[in-house]
C-alpha atoms as one frame of an Amber mdcrd trajectory, in Angstrom:
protein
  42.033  31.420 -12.422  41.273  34.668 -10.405  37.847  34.622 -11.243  37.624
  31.421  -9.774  39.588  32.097  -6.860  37.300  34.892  -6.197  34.100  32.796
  -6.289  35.458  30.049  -4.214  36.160  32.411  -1.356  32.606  34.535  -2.025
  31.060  30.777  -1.584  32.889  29.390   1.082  34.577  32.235   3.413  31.966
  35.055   3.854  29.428  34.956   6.530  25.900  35.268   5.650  24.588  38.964
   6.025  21.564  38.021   7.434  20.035  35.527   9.603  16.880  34.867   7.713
  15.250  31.536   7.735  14.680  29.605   4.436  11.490  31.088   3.777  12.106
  34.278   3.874  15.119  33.676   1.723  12.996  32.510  -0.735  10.854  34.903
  -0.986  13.327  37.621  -0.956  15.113  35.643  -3.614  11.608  36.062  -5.595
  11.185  39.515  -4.938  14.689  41.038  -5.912  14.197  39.030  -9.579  10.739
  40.138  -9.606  12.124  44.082  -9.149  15.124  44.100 -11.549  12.422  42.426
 -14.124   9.688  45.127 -13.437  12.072  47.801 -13.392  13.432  46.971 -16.856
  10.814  45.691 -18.805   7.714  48.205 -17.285   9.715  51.343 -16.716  12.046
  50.610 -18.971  14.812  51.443 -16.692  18.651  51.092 -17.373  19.903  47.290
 -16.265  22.847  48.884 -13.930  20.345  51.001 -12.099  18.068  47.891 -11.951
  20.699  45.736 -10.776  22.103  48.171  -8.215  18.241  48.606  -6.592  17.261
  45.277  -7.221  20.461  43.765  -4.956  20.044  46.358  -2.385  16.382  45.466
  -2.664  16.616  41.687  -1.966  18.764  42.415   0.856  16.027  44.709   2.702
  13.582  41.554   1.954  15.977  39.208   3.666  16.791  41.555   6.767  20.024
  42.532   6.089  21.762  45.734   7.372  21.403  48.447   4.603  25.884  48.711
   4.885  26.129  45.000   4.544  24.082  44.660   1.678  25.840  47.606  -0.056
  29.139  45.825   0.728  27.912  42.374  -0.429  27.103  44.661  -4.008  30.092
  46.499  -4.034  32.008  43.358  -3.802  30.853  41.473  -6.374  30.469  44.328
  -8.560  34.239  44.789  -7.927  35.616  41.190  -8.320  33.203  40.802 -11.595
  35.074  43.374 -13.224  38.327  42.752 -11.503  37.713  39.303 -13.331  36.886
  40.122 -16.854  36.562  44.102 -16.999  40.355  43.558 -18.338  40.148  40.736
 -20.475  36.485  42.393 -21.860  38.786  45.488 -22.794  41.557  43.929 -24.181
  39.439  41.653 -26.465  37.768  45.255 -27.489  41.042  46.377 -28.602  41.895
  43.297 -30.687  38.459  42.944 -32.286  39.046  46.564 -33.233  42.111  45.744
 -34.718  41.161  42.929 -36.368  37.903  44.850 -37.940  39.746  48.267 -38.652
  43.062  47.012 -40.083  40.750  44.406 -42.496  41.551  41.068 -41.188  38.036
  40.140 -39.977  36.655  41.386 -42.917  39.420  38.818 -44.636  37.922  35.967
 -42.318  34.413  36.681 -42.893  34.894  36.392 -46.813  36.398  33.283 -46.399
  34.109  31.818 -44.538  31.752  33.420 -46.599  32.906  31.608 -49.990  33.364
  27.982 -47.951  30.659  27.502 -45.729  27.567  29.364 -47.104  24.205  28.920
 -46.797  23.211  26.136 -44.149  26.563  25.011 -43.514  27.386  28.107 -42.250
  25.832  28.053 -38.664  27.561  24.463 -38.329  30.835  26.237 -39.362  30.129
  28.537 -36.287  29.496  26.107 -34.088  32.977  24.554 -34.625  35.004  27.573
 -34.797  33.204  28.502 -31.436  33.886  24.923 -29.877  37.672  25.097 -30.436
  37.798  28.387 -29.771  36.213  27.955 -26.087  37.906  24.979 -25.659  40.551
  26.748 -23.017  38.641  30.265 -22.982  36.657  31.987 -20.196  33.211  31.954
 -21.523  33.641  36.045 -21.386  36.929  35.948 -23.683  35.287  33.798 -25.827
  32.755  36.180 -26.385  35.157  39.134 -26.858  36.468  37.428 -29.792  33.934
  36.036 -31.374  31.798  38.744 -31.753  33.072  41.017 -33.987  33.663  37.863
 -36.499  29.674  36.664 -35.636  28.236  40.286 -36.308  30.160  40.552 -39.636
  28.760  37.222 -40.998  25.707  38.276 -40.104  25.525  41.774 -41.753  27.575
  40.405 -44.405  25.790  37.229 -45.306  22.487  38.482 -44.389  21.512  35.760
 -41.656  19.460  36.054 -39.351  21.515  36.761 -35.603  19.983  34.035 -33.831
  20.982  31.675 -36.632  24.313  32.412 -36.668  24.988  33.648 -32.528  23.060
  30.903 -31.284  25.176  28.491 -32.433  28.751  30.184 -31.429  27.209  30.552
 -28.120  26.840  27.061 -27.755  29.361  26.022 -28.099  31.569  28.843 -25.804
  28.799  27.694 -23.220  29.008  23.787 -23.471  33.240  23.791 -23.053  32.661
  25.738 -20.251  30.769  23.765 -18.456  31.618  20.116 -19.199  35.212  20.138
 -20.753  38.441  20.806 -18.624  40.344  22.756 -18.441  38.236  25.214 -17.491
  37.850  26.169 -13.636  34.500  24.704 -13.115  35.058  20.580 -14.233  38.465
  21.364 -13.134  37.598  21.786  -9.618  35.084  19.117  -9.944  37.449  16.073
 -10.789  39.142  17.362  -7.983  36.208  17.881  -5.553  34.948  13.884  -6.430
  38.746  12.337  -7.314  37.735  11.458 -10.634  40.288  10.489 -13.417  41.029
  13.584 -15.453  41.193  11.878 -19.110  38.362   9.786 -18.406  36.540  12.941
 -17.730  37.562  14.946 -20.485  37.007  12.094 -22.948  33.497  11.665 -21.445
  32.934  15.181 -21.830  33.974  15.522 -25.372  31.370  12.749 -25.756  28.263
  14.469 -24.206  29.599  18.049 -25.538  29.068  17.415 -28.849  25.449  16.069
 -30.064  24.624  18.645 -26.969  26.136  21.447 -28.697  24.721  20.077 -32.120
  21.107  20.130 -30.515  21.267  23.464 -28.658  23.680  25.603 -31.642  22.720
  25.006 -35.144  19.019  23.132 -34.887  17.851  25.095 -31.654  19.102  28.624
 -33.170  16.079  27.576 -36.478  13.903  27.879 -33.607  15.511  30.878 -32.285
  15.483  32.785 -35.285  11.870  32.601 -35.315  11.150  33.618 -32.348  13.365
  36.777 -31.709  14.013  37.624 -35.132  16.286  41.029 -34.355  18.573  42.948
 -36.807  22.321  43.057 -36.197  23.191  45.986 -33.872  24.755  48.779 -35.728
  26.739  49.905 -32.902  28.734  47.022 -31.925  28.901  46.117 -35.681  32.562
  46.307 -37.209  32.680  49.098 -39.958  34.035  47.846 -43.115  38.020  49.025
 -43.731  37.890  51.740 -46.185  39.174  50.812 -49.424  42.090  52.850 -49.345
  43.857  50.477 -46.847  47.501  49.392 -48.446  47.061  45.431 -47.825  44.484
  43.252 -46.253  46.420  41.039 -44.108  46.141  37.067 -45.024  43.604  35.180
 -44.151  46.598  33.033 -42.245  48.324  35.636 -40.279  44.669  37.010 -39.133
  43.606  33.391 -37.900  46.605  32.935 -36.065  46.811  36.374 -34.349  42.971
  35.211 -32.969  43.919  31.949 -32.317  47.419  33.183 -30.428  45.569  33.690
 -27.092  43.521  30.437 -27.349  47.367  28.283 -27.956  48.768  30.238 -25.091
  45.830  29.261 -22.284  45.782  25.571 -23.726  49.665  25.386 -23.687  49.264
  26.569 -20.387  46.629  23.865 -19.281  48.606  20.675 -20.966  51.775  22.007
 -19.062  49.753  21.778 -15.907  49.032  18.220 -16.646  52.256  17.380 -18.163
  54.671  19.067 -15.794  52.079  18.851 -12.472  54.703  20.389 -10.380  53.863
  24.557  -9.682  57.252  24.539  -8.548  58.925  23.960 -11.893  60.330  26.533
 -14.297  58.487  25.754 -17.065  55.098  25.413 -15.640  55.712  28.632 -13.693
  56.737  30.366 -16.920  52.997  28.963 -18.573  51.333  29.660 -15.458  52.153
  33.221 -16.125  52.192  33.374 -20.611  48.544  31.375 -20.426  46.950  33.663
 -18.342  43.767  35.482 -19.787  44.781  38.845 -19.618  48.578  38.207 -20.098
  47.705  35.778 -23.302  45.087  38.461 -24.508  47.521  41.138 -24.016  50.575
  39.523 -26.080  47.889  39.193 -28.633  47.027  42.705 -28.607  50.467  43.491
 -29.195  51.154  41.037 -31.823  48.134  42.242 -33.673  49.626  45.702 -33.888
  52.570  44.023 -36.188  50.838  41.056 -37.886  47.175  43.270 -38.424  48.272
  47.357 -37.966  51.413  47.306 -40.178  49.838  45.843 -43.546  47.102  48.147
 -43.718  50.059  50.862 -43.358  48.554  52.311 -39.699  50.641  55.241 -38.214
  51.420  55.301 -34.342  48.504  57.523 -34.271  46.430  56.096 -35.964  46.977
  52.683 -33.808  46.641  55.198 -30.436  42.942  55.867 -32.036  42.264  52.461
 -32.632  42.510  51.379 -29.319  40.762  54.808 -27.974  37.482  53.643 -30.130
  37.702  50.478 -29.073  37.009  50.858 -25.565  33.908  53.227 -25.743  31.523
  50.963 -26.704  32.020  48.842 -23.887  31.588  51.181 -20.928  27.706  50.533
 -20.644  28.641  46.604 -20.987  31.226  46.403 -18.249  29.131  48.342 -15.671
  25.583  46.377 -16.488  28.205  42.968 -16.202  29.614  44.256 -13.272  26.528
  45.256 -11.270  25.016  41.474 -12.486  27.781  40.612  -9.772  26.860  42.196
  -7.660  23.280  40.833  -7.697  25.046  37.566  -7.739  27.519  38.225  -4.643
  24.377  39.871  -2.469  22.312  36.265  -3.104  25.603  34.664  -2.098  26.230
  36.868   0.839  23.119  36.445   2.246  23.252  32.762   2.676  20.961  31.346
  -0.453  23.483  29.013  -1.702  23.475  27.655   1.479  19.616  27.243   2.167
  20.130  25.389  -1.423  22.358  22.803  -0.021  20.206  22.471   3.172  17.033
  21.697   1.793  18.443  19.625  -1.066  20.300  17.039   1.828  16.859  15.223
   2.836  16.366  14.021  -0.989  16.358  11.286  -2.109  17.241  10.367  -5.613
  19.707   8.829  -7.373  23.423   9.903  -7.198  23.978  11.340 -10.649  20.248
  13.113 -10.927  20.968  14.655  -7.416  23.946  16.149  -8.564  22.606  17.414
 -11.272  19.465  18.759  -9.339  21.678  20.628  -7.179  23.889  22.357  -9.519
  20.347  23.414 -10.833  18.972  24.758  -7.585  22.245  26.785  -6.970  22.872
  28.019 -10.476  19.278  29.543 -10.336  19.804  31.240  -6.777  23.047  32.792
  -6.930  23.808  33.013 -11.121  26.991  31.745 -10.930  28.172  28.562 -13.003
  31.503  27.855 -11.471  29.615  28.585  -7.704  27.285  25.862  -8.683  29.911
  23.568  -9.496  31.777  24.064  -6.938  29.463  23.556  -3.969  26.996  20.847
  -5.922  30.726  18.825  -6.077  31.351  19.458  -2.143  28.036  18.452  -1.614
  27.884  15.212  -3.374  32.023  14.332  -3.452  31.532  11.361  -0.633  28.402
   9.598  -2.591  31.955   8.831  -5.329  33.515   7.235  -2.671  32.103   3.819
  -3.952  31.801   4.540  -7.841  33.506   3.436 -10.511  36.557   5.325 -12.340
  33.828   5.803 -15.523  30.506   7.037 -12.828  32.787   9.604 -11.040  33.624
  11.117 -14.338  29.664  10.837 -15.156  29.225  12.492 -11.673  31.630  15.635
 -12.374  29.449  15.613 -15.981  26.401  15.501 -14.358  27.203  18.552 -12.342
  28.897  20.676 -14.896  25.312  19.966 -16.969  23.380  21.388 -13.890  25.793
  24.340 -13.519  24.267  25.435 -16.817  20.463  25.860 -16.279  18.777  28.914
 -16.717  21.028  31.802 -16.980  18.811  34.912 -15.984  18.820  38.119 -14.336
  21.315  37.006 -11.256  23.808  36.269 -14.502  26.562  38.544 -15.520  27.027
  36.017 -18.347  23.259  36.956 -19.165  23.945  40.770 -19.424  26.881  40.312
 -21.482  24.985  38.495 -24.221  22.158  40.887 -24.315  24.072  43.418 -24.506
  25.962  42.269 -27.267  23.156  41.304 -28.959  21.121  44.214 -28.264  18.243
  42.066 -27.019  15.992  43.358 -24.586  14.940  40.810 -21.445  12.471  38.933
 -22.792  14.363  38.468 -26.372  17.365  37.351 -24.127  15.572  35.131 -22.216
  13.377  33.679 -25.155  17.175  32.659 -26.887  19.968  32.425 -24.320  18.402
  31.247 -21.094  16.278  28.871 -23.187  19.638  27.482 -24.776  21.261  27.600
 -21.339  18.787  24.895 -20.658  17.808  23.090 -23.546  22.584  22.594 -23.041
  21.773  21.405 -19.305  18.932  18.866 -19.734  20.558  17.188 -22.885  24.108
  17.158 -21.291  22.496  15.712 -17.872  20.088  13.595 -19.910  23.260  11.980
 -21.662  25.122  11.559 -18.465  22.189   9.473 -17.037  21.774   7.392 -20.012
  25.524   6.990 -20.387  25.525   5.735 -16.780  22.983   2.931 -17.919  25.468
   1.418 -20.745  29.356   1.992 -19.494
């Protein structure tokens, strides 16, 4: 819950930079997107140098001292990677285990042989689901990829056929299903009832996820239709290796890290005491990085030792594994940054000051709001959090089943539009290797096609229950 932590006090504790009005927010807001954009896509510039000028940039626009705005970047370049710079590497070093030693290459021809053809982007979409289900939407990613890239190459599918859908559904449990941070906080924020929530959620997140991840990635396909990237593709184990490990073993070594963070969230809610012994000891086992690391570790034993690697040759594994995503951490990190300098310099606020003189209904305003502040500052769980502060005393007077629809309502909003202002948005396309407009043409249009379906649900669920 760092991560969290970290966004909660960026939101709530920092002092704006600047003393701009509204309008000149806005517009600076405008310009500093408008830069990054023109700087990639016109002089085709790299994103982290784009993202560094571009937050420095907005900050000049909105009249903030040249060492504030710097510090503002620094910060949230800093407590973006702090965040997931760990959890990014570690998932690098099991995804190289898991391609190297032969056990994705075991769960790809499974897969492969059961769900082929059109099943098999409906297969994704499940295995991504569960999966997410207790995973930062950045772990998720770490270990999905390797296993989306191989069915890809392997299967020959189109990338958008097969990554739309796993994106999905990493995306839609982490915005509408606890435990994660964001509905979490939420159900806190509005005192909502945390199984009616989660049941309700389970109940908009999947014909959402079936409507954005395997019938929205047909239209995806066509649009950006983009070869698998050859760098961040797995290379097939030589054939020399001793032993494949089982198809078994290699699920559960993926899956270890996904038990340990969901043990970890039903002891919470079991135990509810941070006092006791045993939540303290899941507190500390479900972690992301301390779950990913036992994984790591276990996937030496379970993955390494039947393909017969030597201590060396496991010291070379996890060298390799952490090139490739040097480019990815810093283009992640600096999309932090970005986010942090909006933050900083007071836009999520000017969001929830214009947005108290509407007038709409209770759910739709929610929604709207998570909207407004996802598309200023980048940041899901910011989004949640402050929409939910905003609109906590309108549940004062609702029902056990409409505060539940209200925490919905704003995990749907949280979702809109990932862009440029989005780590979560430079991870993908990097990934992916998508440029801007590919990215933007398949993710961010999936980002919202997943928050107007969600929030669309919510409304009409409010009508019937």
């Amino acid at each position: 819950m760092t991560r969290l932590s970290v966004e909660i006090l960026a939101a709530d504790t920092v002092e704006p930079i600047t003393s701009a009005g509204h309008a000149q927010l806005g517009i600076a807001v405008l310009a500093g997107i408008a830069l990054i954009v023109l700087l990639i896509t016109k002089f085709k510039l790299h994103a982290f140098l784009a993202l560094t000028i571009g937050s420095l940039a907005l900050g000049a626009f909105a009249g903030a001292p040249l060492d504030k705005a710097i510090a503002s970047f620094t910060a949230g370049l800093g407590s973006t990677v702090a965040g997931v710079g760990v959890l990014i590497a570690l998932g690098s070093i099991l995804g190289k285990l898991l391609s190297d030693s032969g056990g994705a290459d075991r769960i790809v021809d499974t897969i492969l042989a059961r769900a082929g053809g059109r099943a098999m982007p409906w297969a994704m979409v499940l295995i991504a689901s569960l999966i997410g289900l207790p995973l930062f939407f950045e772990v998720g990613i770490v270990l999905l990829i390797p296993v989306v890239l191989m069915v890809a190459k392997r299967g020959n599918y189109s990338l958008m056929r097969i990554g739309i859908p796993a994106l999905a559904g990493l995306s839609v449990m982490h915005g509408l299903v606890p435990p994660h941070p964001g509905p979490l906080v939420a159900i806190d924020a509005v005192q909502a009832n945390l199984g009616v929530t989660l049941a309700l959620g389970v109940l908009v997140a999947v014909p959402t996820v079936i409507i954005a991840g395997p019938l929205f990635s047909k239209v995806a396909a066509r649009w950006v239709d983009v070869p698998v990237p050859e760098r961040m593709v797995p290379p097939r184990p030589s054939e020399d290796l001793e032993k494949r490990p089982g198809f078994g073993v290699t699920l559960a070594t993926v899956l270890l890290p996904v038990v340990l963070m969901l043990s970890k969230a039903l002891v919470d809610i079991v135990v509810d005491d941070p006092a006791h012994t045993v939540q303290r000891v899941f507190d500390v086992i479900g972690s992301p990085m301390i779950a990913l690391l036992v994984s790591v570790i276990v996937g030496i034993f379970t993955l390494g030792r039947p393909a017969g690697f030597s201590k060396q040759q496991l010291s070379g594994i996890v060298e390799k594994s952490l090139m490739p995503i040097a480019g990815i951490l810093l283009i992640v990190g600096a999309g932090g940054g970005f986010k942090q300098t909006l933050i900083d310099a007071g836009v999520g606020q000017m969001v929830l000051d214009v947005s108290k003189s509407w007038s709409i209904p209770a759910l739709l305003l929610a929604w709207l709001i998570a909207v407004a502040i996802r598309l200023a500052t980048g940041s899901a769980t910011v989004a949640t959090v402050s929409a939910a502060g905003l609109v906590a005393p309108l549940a004062a007077d609702m029902s056990t089943t409409h505060a539940a629809l209200l925490v919905l309502a704003i995990g749907a909003g949280s979702l809109f539009l990932s862009h440029v202002n989005d780590a979560g948005f430079w991870l993908v396309k990097e990934y992916f290797g998508l440029s801007v407009g590919q990215n933007l043409k398949t993710w961010s249009v999936m980002e919202c096609i997943i928050s107007v379906v969600a929030g669309g649900l919510v409304l009409l669920l409010s009508l019937v229950i």
